[in-house]
Biopython code that builds the backbone (N, CA, C, O; Angstrom):
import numpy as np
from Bio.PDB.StructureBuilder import StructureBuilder

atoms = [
    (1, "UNK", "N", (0.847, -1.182, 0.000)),
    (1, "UNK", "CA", (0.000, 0.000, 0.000)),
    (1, "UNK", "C", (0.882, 1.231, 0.000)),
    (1, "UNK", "O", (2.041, 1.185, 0.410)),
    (2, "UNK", "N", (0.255, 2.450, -0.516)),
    (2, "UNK", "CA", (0.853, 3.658, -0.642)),
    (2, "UNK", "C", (0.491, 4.312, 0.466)),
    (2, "UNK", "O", (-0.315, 3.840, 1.268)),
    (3, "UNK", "N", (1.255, 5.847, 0.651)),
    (3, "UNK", "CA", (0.752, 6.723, 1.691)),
    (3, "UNK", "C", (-0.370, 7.101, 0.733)),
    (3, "UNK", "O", (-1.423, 6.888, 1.334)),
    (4, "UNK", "N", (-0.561, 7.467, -0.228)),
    (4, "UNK", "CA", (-1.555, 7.958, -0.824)),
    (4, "UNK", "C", (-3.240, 7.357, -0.646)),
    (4, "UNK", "O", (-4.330, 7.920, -0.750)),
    (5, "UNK", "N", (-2.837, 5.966, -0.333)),
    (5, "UNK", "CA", (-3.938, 5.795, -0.366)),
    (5, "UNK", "C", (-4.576, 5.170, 1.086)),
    (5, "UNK", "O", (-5.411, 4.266, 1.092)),
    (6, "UNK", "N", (-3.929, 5.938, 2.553)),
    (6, "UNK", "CA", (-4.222, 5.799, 3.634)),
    (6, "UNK", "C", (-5.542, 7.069, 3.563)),
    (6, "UNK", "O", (-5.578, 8.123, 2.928)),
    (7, "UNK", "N", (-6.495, 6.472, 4.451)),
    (7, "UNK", "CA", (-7.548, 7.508, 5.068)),
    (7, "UNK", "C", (-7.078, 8.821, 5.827)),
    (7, "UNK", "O", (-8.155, 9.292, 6.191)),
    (8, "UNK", "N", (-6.292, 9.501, 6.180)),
    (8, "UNK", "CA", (-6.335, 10.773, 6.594)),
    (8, "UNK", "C", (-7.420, 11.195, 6.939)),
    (8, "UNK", "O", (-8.415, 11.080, 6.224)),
    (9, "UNK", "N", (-7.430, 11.831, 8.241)),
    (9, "UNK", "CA", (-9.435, 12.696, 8.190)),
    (9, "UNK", "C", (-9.215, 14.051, 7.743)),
    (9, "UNK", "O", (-8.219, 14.147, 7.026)),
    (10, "UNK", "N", (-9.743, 14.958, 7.916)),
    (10, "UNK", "CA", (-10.550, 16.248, 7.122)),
    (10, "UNK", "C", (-9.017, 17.035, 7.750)),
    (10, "UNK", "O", (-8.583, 18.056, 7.217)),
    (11, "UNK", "N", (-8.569, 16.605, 8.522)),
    (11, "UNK", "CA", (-7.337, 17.458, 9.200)),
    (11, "UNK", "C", (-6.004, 17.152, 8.269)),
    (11, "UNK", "O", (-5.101, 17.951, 8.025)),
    (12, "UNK", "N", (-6.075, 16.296, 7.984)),
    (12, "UNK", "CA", (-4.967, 15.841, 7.537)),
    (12, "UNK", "C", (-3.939, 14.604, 8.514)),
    (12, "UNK", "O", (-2.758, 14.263, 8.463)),
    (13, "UNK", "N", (-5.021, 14.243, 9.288)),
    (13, "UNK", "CA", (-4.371, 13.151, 10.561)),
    (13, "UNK", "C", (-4.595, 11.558, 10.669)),
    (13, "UNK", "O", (-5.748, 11.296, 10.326)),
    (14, "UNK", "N", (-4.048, 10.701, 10.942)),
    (14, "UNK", "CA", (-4.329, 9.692, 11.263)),
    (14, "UNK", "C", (-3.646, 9.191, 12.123)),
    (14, "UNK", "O", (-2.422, 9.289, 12.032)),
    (15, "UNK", "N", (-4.174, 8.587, 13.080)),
    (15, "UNK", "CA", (-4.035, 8.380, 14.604)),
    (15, "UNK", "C", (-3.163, 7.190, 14.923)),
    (15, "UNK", "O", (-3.724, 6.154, 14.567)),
    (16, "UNK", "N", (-2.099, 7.006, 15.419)),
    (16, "UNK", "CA", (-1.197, 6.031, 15.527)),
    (16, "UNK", "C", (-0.700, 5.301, 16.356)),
    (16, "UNK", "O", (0.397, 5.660, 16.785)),
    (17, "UNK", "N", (-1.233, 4.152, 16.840)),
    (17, "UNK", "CA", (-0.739, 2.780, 18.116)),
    (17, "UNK", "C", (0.386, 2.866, 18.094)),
    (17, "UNK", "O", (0.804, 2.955, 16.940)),
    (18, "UNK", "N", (1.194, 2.887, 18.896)),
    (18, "UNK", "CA", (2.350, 2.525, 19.014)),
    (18, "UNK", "C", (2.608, 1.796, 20.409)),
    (18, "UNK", "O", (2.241, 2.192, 21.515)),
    (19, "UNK", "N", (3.553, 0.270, 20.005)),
    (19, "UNK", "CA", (3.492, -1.118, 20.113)),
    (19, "UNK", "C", (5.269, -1.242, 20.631)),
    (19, "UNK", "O", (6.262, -1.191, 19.905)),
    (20, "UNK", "N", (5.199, -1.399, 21.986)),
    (20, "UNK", "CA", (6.760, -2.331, 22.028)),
    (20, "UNK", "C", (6.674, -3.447, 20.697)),
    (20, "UNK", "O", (5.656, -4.055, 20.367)),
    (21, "UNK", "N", (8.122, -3.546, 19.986)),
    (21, "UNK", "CA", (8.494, -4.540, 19.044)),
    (21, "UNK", "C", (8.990, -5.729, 19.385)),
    (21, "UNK", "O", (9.432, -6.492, 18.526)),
    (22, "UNK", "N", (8.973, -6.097, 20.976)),
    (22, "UNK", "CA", (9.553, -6.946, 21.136)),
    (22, "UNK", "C", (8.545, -7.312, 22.453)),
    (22, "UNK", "O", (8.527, -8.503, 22.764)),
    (23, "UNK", "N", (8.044, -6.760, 22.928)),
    (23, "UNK", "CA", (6.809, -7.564, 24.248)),
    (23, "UNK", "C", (5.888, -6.930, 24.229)),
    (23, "UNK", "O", (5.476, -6.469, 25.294)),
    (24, "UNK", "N", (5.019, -6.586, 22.671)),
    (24, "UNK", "CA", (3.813, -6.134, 22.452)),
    (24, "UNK", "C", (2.961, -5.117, 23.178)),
    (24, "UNK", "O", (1.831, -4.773, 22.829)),
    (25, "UNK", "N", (3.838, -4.539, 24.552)),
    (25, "UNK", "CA", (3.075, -3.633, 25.063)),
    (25, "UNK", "C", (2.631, -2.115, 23.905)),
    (25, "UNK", "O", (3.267, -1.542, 23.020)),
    (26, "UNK", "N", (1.094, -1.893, 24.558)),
    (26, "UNK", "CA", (1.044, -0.367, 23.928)),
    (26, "UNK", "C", (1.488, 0.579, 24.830)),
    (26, "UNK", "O", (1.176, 0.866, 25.985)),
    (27, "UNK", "N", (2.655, 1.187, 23.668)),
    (27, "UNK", "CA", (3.013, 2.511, 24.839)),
    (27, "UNK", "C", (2.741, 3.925, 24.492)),
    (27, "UNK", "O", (3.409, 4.882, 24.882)),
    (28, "UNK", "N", (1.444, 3.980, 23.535)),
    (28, "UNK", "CA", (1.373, 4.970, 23.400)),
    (28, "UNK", "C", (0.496, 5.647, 22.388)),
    (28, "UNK", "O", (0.752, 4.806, 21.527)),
    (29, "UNK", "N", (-0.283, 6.423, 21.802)),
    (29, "UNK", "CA", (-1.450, 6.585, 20.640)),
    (29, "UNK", "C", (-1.052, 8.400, 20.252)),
    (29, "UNK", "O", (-1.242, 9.325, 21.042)),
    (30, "UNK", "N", (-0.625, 8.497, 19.208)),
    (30, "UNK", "CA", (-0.312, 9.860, 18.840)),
    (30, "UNK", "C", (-0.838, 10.041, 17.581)),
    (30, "UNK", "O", (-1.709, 9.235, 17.253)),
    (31, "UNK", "N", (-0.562, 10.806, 16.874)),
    (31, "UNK", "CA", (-1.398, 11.111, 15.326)),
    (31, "UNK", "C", (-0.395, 11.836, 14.201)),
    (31, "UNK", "O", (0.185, 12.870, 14.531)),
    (32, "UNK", "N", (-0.234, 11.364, 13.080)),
    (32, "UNK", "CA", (0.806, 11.296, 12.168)),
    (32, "UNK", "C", (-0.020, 12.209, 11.126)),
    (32, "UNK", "O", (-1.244, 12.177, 11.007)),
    (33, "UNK", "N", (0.860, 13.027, 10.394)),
    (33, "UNK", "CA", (-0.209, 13.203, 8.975)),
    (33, "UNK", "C", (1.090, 13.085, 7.665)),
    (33, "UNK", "O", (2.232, 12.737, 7.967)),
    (34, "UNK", "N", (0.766, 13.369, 6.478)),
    (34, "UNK", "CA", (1.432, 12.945, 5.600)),
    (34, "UNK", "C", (3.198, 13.112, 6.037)),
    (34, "UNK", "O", (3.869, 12.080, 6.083)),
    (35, "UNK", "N", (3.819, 14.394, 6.326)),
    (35, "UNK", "CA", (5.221, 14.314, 6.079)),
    (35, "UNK", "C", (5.428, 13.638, 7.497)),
    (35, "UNK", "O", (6.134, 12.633, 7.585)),
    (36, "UNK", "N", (4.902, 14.108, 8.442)),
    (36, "UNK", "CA", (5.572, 13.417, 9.686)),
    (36, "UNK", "C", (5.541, 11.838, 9.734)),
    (36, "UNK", "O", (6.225, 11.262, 10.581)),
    (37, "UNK", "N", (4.733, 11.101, 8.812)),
    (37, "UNK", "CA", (5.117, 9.610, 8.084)),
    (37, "UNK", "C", (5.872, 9.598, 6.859)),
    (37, "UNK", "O", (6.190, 8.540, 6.315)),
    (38, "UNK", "N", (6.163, 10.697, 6.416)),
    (38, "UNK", "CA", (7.294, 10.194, 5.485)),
    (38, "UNK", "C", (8.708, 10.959, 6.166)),
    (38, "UNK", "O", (9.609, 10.991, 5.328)),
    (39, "UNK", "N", (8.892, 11.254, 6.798)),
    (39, "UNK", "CA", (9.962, 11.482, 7.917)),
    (39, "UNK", "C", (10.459, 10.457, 8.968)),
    (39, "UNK", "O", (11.590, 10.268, 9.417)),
    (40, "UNK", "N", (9.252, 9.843, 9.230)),
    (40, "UNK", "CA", (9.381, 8.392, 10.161)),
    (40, "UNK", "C", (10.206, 7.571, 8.911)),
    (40, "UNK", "O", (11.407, 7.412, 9.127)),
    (41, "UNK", "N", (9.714, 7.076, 7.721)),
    (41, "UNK", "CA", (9.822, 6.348, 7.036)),
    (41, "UNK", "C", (11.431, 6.898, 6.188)),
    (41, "UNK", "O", (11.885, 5.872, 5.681)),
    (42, "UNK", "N", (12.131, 7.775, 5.964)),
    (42, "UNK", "CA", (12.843, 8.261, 6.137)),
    (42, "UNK", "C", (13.970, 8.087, 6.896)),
    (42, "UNK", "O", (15.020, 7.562, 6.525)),
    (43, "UNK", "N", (13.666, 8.633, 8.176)),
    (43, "UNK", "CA", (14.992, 8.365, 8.999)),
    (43, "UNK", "C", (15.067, 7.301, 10.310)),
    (43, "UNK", "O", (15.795, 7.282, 11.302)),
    (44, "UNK", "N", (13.789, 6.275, 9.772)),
    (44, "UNK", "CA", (13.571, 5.261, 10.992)),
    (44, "UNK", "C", (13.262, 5.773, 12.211)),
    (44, "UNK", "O", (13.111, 5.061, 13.204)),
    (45, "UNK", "N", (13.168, 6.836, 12.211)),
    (45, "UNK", "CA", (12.449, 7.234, 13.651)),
    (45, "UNK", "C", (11.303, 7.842, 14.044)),
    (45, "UNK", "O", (11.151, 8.780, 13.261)),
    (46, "UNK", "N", (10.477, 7.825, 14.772)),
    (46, "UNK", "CA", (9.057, 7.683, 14.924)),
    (46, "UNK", "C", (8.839, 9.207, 15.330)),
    (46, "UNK", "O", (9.000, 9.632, 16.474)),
    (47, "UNK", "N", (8.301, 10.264, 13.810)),
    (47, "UNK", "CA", (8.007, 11.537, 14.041)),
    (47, "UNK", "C", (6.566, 11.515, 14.147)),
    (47, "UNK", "O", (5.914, 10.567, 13.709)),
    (48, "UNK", "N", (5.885, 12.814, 14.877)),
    (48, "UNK", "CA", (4.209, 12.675, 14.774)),
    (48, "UNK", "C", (3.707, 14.353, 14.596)),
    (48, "UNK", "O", (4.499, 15.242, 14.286)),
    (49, "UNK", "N", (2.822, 14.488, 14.753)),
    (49, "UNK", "CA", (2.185, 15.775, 14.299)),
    (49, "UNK", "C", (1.935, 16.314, 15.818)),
    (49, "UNK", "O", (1.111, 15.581, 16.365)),
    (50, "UNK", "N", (2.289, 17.142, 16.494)),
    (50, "UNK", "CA", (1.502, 17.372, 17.846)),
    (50, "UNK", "C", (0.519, 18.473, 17.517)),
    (50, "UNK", "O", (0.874, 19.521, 16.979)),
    (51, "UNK", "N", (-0.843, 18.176, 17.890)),
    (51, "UNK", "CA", (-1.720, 18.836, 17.754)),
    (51, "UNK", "C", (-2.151, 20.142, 18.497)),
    (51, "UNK", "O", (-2.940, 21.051, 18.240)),
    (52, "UNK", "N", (-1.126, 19.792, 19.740)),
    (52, "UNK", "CA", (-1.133, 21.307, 20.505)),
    (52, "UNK", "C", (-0.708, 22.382, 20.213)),
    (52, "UNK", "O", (-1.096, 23.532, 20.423)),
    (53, "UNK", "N", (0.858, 21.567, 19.262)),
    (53, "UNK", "CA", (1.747, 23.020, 19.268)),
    (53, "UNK", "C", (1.775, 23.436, 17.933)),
    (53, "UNK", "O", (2.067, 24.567, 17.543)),
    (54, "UNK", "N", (1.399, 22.291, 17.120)),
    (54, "UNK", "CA", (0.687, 22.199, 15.631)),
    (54, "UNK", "C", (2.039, 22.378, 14.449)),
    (54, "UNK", "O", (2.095, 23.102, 13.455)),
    (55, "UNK", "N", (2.929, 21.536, 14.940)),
    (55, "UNK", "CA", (3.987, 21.478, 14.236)),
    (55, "UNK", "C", (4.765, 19.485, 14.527)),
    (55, "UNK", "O", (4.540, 18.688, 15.438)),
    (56, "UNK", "N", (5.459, 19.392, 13.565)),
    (56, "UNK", "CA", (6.528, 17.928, 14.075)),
    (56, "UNK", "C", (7.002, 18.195, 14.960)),
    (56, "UNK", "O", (7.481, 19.239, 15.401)),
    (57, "UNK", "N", (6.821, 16.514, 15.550)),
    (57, "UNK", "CA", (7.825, 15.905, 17.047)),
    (57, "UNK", "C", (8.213, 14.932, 16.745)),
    (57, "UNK", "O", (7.413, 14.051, 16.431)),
    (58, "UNK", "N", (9.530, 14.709, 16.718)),
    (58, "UNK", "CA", (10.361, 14.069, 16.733)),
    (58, "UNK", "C", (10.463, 13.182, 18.409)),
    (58, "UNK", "O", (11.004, 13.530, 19.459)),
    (59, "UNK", "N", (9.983, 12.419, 18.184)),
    (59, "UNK", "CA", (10.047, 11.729, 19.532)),
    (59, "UNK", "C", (11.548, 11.347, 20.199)),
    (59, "UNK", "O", (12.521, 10.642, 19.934)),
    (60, "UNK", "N", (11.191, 12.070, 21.007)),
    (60, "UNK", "CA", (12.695, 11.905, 21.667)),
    (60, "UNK", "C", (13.502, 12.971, 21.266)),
    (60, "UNK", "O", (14.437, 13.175, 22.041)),
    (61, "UNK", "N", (13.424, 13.882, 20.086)),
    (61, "UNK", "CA", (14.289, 15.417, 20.275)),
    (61, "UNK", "C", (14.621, 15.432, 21.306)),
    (61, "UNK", "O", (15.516, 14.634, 21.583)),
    (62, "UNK", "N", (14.092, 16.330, 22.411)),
    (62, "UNK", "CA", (14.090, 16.677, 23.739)),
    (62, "UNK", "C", (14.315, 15.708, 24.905)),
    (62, "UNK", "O", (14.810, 15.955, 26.005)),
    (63, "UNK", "N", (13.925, 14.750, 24.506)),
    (63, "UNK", "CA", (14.328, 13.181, 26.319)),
    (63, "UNK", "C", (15.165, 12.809, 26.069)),
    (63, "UNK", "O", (15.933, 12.562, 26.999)),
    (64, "UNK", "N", (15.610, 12.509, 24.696)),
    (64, "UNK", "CA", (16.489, 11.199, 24.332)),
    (64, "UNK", "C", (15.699, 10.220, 24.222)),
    (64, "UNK", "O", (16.006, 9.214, 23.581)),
    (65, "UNK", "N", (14.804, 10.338, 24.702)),
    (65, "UNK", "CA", (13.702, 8.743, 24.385)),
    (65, "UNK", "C", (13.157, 8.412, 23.049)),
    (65, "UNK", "O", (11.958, 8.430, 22.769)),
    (66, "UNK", "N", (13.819, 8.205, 22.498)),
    (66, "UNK", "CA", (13.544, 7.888, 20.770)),
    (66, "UNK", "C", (13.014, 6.563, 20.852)),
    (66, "UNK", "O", (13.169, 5.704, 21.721)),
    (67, "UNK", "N", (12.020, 6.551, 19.233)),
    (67, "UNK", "CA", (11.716, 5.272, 19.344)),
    (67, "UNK", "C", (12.035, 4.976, 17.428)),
    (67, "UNK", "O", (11.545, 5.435, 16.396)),
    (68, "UNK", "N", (13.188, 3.901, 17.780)),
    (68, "UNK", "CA", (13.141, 3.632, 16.641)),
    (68, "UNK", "C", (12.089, 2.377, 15.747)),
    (68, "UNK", "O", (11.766, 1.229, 16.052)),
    (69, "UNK", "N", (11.881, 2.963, 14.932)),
    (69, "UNK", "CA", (10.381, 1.977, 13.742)),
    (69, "UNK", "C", (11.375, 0.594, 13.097)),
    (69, "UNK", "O", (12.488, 0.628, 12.574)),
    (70, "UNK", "N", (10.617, -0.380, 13.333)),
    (70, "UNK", "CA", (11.121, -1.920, 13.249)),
    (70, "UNK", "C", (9.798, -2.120, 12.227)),
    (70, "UNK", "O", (9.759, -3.123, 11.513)),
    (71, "UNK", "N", (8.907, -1.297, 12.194)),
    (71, "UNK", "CA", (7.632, -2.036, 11.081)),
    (71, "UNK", "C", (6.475, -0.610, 11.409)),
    (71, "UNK", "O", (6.436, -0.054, 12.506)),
    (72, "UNK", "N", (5.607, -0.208, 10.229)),
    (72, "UNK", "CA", (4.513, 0.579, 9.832)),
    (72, "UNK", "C", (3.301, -0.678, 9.662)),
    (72, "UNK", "O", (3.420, -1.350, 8.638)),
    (73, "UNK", "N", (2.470, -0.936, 10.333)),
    (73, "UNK", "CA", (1.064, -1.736, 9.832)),
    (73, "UNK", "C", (0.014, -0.345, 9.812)),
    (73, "UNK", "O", (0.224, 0.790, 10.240)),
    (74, "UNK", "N", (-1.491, -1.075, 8.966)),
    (74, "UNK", "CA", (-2.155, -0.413, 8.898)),
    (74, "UNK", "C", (-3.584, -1.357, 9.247)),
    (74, "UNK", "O", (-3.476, -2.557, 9.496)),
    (75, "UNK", "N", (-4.432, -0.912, 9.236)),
    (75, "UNK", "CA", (-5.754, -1.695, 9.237)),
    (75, "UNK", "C", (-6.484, -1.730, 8.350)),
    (75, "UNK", "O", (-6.261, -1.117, 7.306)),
    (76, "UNK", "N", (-7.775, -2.623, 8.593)),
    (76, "UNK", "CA", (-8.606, -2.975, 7.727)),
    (76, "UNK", "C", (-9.572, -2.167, 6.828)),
    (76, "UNK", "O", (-10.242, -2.525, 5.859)),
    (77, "UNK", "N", (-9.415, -0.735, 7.560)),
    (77, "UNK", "CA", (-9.835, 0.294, 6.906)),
    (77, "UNK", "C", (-8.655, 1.092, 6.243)),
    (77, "UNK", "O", (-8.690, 1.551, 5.101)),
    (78, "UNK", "N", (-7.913, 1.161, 6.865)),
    (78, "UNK", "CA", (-6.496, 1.985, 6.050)),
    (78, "UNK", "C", (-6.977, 3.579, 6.762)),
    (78, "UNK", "O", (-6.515, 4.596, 6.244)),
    (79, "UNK", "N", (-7.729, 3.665, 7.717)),
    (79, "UNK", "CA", (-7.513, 4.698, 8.853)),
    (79, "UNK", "C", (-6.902, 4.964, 9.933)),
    (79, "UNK", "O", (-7.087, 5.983, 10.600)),
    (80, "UNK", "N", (-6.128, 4.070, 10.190)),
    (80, "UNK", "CA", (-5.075, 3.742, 11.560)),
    (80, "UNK", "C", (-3.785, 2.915, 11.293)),
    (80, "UNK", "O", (-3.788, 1.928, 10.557)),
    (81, "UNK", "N", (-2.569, 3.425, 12.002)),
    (81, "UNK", "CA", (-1.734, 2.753, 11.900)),
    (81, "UNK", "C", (-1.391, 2.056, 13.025)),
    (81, "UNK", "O", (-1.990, 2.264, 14.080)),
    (82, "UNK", "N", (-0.511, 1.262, 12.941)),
    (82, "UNK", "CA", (-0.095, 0.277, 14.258)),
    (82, "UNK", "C", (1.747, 0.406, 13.821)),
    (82, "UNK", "O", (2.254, -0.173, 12.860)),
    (83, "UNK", "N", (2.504, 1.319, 14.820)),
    (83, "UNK", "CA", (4.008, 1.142, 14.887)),
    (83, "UNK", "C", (5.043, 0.656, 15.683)),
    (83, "UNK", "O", (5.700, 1.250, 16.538)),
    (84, "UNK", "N", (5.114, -0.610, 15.260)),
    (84, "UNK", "CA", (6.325, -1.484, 16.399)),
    (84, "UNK", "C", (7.278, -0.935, 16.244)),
    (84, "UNK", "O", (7.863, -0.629, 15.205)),
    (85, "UNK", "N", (7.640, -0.675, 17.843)),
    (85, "UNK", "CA", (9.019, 0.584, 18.263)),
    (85, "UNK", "C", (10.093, -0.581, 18.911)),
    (85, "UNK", "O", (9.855, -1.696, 19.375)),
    (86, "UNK", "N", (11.089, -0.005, 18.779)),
    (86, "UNK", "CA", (12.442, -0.349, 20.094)),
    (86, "UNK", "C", (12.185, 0.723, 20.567)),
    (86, "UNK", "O", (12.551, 1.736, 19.971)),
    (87, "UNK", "N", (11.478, 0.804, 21.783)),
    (87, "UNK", "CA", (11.744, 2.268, 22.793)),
    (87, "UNK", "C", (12.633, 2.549, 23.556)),
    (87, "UNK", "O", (13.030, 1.727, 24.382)),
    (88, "UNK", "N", (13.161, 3.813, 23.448)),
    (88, "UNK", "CA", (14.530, 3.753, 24.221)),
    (88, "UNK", "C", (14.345, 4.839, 25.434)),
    (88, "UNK", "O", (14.539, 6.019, 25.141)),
    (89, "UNK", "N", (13.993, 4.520, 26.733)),
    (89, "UNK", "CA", (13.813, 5.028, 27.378)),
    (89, "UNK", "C", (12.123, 4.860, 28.086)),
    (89, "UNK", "O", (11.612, 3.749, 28.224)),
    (90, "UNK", "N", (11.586, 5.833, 28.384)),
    (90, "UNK", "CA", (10.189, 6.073, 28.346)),
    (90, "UNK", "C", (9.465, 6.594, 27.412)),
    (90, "UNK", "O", (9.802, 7.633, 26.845)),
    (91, "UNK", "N", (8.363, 5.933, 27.128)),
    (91, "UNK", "CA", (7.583, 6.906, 25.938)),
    (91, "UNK", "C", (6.178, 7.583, 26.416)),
    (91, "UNK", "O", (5.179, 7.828, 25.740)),
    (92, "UNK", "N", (6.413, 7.794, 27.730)),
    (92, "UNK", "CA", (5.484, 8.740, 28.329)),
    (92, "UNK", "C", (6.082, 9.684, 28.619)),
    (92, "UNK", "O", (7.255, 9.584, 28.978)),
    (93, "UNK", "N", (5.265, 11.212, 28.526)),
    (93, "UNK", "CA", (6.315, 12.271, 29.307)),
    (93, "UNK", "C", (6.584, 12.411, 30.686)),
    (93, "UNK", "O", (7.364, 13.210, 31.205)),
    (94, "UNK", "N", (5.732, 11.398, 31.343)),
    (94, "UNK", "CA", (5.369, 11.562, 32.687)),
    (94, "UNK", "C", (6.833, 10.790, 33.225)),
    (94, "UNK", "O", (7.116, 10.847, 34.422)),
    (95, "UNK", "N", (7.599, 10.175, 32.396)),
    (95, "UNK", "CA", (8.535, 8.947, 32.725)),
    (95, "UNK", "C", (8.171, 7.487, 33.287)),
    (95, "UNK", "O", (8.819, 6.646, 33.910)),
    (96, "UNK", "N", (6.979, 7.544, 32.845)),
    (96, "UNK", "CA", (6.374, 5.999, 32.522)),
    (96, "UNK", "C", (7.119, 5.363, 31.405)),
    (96, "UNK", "O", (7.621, 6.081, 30.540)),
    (97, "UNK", "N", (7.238, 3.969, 31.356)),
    (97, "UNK", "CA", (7.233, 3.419, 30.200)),
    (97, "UNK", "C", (6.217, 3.437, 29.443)),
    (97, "UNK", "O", (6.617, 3.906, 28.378)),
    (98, "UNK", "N", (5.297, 3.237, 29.379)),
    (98, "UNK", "CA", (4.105, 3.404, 28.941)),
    (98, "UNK", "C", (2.803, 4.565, 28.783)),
    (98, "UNK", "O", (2.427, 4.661, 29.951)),
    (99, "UNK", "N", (2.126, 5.279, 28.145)),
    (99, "UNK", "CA", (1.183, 5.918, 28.866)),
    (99, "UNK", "C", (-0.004, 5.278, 29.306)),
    (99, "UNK", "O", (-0.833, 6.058, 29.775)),
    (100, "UNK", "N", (-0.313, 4.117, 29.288)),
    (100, "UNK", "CA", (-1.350, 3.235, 29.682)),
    (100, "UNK", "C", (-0.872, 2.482, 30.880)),
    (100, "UNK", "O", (-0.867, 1.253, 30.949)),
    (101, "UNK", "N", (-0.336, 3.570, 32.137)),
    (101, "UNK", "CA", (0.048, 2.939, 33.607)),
    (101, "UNK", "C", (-0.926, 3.077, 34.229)),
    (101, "UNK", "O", (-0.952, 2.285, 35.171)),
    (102, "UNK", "N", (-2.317, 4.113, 34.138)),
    (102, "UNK", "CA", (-3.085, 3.678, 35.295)),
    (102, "UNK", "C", (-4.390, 2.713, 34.816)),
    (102, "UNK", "O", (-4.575, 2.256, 33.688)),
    (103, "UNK", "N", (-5.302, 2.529, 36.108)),
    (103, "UNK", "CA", (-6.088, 1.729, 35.318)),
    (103, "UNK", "C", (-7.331, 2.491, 35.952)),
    (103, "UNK", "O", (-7.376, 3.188, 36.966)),
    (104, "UNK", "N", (-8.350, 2.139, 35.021)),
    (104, "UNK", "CA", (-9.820, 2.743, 35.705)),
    (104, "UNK", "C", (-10.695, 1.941, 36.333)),
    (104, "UNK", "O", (-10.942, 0.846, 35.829)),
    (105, "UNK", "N", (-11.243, 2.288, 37.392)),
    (105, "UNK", "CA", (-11.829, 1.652, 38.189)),
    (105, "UNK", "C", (-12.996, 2.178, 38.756)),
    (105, "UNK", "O", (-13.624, 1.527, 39.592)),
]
sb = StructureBuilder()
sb.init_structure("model")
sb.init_model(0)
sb.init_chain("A")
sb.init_seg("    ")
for serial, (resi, resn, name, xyz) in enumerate(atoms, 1):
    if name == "N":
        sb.init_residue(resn, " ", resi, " ")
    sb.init_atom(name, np.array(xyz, "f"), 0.0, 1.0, " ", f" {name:<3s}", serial, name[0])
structure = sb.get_structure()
């Protein structure tokens, strides 16, 4: 499959799992749009769109906590991606490994 022919919504975004590559944990759900996936795809490292500051993040610029891309999946709709990382460090800002540490109850 092409980038071209992934679903993007009206923003220009599509929302992205990201998957330890090696003990399947999710560590994390961020949102990609066209260059910040062809920047991942590029330099193997997992860039995303931040919607706050409304520019690329380079994950890990700033921590050192990079996550390098071992594989891009997509789904059955071609609206979501799924990205198995080597995470290096934490991929929460909080310094979780994870952002899915608490639980609801």
């Amino acid at each position: 499959m092409k980038i071209d022919e992934l679903k993007f919504d009206d923003r220009g975004l599509i929302p992205a799992v990201v998957q330890d590559a090696e003990n399947k944990d999710v560590l994390m759900v961020a949102y990609m749009n066209r260059e910040s996936l062809e920047t991942t795809f590029r330099d193997g490292k997992a860039c995303y769109w931040s919607r706050s500051r409304q520019e690329l993040w380079l994950k890990g610029a700033t921590s050192g906590h990079f996550q390098n891309v071992k594989s891009i999946k997509y789904d059955c709709d071609a609206d979501t991606l799924l990205l198995l990382v080597e995470q290096v460090g934490a991929a929460c800002h909080t310094g979780e490994r994870s952002c899915f540490y608490r639980e609801l109850t």
